[in-house]
C-alpha positions in Angstrom: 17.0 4.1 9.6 14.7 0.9 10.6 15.6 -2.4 9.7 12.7 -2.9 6.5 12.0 -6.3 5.7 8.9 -6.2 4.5 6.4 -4.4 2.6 2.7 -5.4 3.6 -0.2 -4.5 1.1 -3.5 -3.1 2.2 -6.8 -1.1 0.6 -8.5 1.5 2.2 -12.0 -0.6 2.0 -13.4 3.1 0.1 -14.9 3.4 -2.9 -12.4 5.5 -4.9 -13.9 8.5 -6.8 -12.4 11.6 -8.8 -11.8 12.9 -6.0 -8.6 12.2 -3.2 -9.7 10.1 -0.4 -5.7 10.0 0.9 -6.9 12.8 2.8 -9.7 11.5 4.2 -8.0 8.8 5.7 -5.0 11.1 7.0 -8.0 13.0 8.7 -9.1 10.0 9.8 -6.1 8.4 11.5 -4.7 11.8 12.8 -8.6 12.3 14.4 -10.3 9.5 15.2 -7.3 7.4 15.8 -4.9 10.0 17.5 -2.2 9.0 15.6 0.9 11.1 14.6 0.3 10.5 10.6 -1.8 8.4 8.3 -0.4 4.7 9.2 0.9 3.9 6.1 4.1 5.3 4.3 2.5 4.8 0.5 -0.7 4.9 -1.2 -1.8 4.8 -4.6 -4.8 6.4 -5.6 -6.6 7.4 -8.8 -7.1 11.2 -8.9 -9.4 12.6 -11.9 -9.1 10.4 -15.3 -9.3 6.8 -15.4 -6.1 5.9 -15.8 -4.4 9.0 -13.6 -2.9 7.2 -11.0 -1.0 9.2 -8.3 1.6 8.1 -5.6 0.6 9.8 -2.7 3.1 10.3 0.2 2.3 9.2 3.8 4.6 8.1 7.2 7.8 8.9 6.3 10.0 6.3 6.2 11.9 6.6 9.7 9.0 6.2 11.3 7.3 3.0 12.3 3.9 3.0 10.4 0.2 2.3 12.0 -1.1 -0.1 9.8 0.3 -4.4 10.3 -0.3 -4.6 14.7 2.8 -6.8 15.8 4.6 -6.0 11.9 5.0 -1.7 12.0 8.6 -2.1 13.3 10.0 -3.8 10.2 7.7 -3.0 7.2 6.6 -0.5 5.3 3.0 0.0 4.1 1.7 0.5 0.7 -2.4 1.5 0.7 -4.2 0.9 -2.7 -7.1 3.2 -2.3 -10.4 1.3 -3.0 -12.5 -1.5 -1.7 -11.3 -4.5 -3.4 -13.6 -7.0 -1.6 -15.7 -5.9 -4.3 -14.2 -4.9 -7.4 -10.5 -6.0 -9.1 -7.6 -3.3 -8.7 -6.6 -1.7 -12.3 -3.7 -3.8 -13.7 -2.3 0.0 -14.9 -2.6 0.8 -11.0 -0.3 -2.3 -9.7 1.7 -1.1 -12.9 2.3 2.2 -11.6 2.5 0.9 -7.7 5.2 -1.6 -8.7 7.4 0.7 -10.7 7.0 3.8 -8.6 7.1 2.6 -5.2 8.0 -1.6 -5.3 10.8 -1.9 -7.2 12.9 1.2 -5.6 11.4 0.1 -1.7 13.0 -3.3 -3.0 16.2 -2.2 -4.1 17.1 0.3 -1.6 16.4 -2.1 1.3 16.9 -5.6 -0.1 13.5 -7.0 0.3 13.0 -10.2 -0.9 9.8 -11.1 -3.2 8.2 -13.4 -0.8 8.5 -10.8 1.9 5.6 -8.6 0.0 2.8 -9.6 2.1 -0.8 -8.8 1.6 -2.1 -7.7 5.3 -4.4 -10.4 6.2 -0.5 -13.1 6.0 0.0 -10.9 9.4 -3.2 -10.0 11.0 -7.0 -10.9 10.8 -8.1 -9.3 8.0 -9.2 -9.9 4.6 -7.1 -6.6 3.3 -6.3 -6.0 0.6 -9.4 -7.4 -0.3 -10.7 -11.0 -1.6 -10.5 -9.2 -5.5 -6.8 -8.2 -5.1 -4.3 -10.0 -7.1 -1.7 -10.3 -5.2 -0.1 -13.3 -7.9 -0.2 -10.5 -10.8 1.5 -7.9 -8.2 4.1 -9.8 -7.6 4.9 -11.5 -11.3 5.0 -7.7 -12.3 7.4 -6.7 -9.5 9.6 -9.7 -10.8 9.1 -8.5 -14.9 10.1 -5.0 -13.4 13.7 -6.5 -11.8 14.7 -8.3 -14.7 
C-alpha cells in the first residue's frame, strides 16, 4: 500500500444536476486526458433528491491518483461535485463526506487534521472553490472523532 498522508479536497468546477456527472468526468479523464481512471479516489455527488448524497467510487486506493501535480504519491483525493466558486457546498454533503469517506481514510491511515488540504495549499488553483468551507469540514471531521 502507498504511504497516505494526506487527503487533498477538490470540486469538479460542474454544475451538479439530478443527474451523475461522476461519469462524465471518468469519461473525461480516461478520454481526453488518457489517463488509466478518473484522478481521484472519492467523490461525493448528489444523485436525484435534494438531500441524496452518494459516495461514488474512483482510483482505487493502490494507485497513485491524477489530481494534486507534485502531491498524487502520498494523498488521496476526495471530489465534491459542483462548482463552488459560485455557490456554498450543502452542510448535509460535508456531513455525509466526513462520515463516509473522512473519518475512516483518517483512521485507517493515521492522517492528521491539518494534513486535509484543500487543492489550491499544493497547486495553483482556487479548488475547491472560493464558497467551500473548508473551516466547517474540518470542525466536523473533529465532532465526528470525538
Amino acid at each position: 500500500m502507498r504511504n497516505i498522508k494526506y487527503i487533498i479536497i477538490h470540486h469538479s468546477g460542474t454544475e451538479d444536476g439530478k443527474i451523475s456527472e461522476w461519469q462524465a468526468i471518468r469519461g473525461w479523464h480516461i478520454n481526453h486526458n488518457c489517463w488509466l481512471d478518473i484522478g481521484y479516489h472519492y467523490g461525493i455527488e448528489r444523485i436525484g433528491k435534494e438531500w441524496n448524497w452518494e459516495v461514488l467510487v474512483g482510483r482505487p486506493l493502490n494507485w497513485v491518483g491524477a489530481h494534486a501535480r507534485g502531491h498524487n504519491n502520498n494523498s488521496i483525493g476526495i471530489c465534491f461535485v459542483g462548482n463552488y466558486q459560485k455557490v456554498k457546498p450543502s452542510h448535509k454533503m460535508i456531513q455525509v463526506a466526513v462520515r463516509r469517506i473522512i473519518v475512516p481514510l483518517i483512521k485507517t491511515f493515521d492522517i492528521p487534521l491539518g494534513n486535509i488540504l484543500p487543492h489550491r495549499a499544493v497547486n495553483n488553483t482556487s479548488c475547491p472553490g472560493k464558497m467551500f468551507e473548508m473551516e466547517y469540514l474540518i470542525d466536523e471531521t473533529k465532532r465526528r472523532l470525538k
